[in-house]
N, C-alpha and C positions, 0 to 999 in steps of 0.2 A: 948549348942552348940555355937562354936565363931560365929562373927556377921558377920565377913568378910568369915567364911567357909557357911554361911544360905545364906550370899547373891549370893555368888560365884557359889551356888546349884541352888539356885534361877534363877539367868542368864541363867544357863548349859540347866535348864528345859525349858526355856520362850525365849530364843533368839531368835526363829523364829519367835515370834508373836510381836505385839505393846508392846511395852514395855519401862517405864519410870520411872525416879527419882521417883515418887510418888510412881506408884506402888509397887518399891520395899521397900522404906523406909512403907507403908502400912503394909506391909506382913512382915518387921521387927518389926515392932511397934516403927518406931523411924520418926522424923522430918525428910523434904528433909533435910536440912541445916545442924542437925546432920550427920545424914549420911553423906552426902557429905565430912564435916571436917573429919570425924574417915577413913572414905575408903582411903582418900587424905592422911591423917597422914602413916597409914598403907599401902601401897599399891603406894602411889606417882600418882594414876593414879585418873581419875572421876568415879562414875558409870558408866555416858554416854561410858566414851572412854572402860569401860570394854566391854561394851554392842557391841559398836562398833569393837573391834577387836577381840569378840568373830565371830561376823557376818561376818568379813570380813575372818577370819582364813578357817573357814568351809564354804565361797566362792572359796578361793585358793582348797581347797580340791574337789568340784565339778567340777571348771575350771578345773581343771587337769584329774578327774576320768570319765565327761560325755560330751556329745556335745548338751546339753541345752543350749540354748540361755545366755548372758549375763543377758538379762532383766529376763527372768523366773529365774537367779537362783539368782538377785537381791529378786526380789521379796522371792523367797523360804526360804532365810535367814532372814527376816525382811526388808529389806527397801523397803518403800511404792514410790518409786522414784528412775528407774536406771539409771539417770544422777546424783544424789546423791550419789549413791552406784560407782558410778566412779568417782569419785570426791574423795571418801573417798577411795576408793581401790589405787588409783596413791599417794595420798598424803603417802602412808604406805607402797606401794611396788613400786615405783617409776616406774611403768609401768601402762599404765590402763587395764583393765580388758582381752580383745580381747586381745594384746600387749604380757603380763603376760601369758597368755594361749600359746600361739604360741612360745613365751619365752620356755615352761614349756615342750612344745611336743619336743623341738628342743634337750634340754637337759637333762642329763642324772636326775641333779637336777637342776630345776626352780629356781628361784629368791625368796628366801625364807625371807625376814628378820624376825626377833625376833620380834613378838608383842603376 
């Protein structure tokens, strides 16, 4: 199996929970610093930042489909902090979280960008 399809599985399964460099390069059998250089060569991006906008992708998706709080669905995704989790949602969709939501009810499609 490729390294970047284990890990990419990897992520898919565990982005809800704590989860880090270590862990995954553990469960690959490879170094953080390995890892890091192959996923970076391949992919352009960090684990972290996969990790991260897997998290934030399937925040856009709750803000849009529930009226949970920002904080419960910070948390529900992985981040142990929702002034983090908005912090990280505005730097990526140029709204913060609340914003984005209200954005998203208003129209037809939300502020989606690519990550």
């Amino acid at each position: 199996m490729c390294l970047t399809f284990a890990r990419g599985l990897l992520i898919e399964a565990r982005y809800r929970q704590p989860l880090s460099l270590s862990d995954i390069a553990a469960e690959v059998h490879r170094t953080p610093a390995y890892l890091t250089h192959l996923v970076k060569q391949q992919t352009g991006r960090t684990v972290l930042e996969w990790i991260l906008e897997r998290r934030i992708r399937e925040a856009r998706h709750l803000l849009r489909r529930s009226d949970d709080s920002v904080e419960r669905i910070a948390l529900s995704v992985g981040f142990q902090d929702a002034s983090y989790f908005a912090r990280q949602f505005k730097r990526r969709n140029r709204l913060g979280p609340q914003a984005w939501r209200q954005a998203s009810q208003l129209n037809a499609e939300p502020p989606d960008p690519e990550i």
